[in-house]
N, C-alpha and C positions, 0 to 999 in steps of 0.2 A: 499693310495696306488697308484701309478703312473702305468697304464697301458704301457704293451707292444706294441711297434710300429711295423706292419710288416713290410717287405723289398717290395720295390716295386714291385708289381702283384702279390702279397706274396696270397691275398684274392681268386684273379680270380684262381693263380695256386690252392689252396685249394678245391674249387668248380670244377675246371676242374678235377681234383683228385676223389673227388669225383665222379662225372658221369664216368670219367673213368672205378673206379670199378664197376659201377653197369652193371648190365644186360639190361635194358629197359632205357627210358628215364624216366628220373623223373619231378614231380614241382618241385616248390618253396617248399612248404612245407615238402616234401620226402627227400630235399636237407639240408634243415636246419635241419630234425631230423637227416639225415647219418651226417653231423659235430656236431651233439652232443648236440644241442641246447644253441653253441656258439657265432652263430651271428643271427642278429634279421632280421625279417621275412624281412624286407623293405631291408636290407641290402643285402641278399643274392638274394632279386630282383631285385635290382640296379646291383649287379654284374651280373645279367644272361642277363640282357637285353644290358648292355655291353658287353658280349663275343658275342652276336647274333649280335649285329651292328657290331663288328669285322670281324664277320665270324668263330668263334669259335665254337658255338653252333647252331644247330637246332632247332626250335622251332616248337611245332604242337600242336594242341587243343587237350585241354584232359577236359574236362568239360567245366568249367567256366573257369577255368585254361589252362595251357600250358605246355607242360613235352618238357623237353631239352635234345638233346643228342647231345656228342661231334662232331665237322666235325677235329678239331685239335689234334695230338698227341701230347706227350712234345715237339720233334724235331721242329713239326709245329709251337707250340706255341712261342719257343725258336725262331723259325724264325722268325716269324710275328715281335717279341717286335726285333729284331736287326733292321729288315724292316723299322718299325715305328720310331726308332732314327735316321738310316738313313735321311728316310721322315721329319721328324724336319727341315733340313736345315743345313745349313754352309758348312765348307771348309769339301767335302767327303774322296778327297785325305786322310788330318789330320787323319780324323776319323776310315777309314780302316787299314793306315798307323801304328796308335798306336794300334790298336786291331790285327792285324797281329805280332807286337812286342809283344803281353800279350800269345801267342802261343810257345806251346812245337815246336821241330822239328818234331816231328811224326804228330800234329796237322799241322803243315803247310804242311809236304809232301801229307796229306789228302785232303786239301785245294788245291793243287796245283793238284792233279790228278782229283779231279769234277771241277776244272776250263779247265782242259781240254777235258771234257767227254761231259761235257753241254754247246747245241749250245747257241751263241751270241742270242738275240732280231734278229729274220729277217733271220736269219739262218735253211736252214734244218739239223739235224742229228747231232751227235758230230762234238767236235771241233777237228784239226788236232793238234797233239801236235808241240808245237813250237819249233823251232833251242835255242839249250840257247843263251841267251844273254852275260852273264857273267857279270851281272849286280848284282847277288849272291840274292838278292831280287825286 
């Protein structure tokens, strides 16, 4: 039987999901019995100690152990991983370029109204909205 491949952060989103619903922070261990007892204990530890180097999770001592609670919501998390490709490298133009063309119009009038709301790096306070260009993008 050939096992299923997730989609990439397919894991960490599953584990974030989880603390999401809980009420308290959990382990490791609290973590891998709420998925069911689908992924093995090193595994679900490897992913907690990577969303903490992220900045996803919390970490605090709770025994011997450490219970984790989210600092990311999906929005957050959805942001961080565009961030992190961003961060990768190469031509950014490209990169926003074509992800700007994979958007509804109702998605880019959104887009275009927090590009005007949120100040620039170095800026106080909203940004002023601009003259159109007629540049149409």
């Amino acid at each position: 039987m050939v096992g299923r491949r997730r989609a990439a952060g397919g894991l960490e989103t599953e584990v974030l999901a989880t603390l999401w619903a809980a009420e308290r922070p959990l382990t490791t261990a609290q973590v891998v019995v709420a998925l069911g007892d689908t992924l093995a204990y090193n595994t679900v530890q490897t992913i907690l100690t990577r969303l903490h180097a992220k900045g996803a999770v919390r970490r605090e001592p709770a025994g011997r152990a450490h219970a984790y609670s989210p600092l990311l919501d999906e929005a957050g998390l959805a942001a961080q991983r565009m961030r992190a490709m961003l961060d990768k490298g190469g031509d950014h133009t490209a990169v926003l370029s074509s992800f700007i063309g994979t958007l509804t119009p109702e998605q880019e009038s959104t887009l275009a109204e927090l590009l005007r709301r949120t100040p620039a790096a170095g800026e106080q306070g909203p940004r002023r909205p601009q003259e159109p260009s007629g540049s149409g993008r």
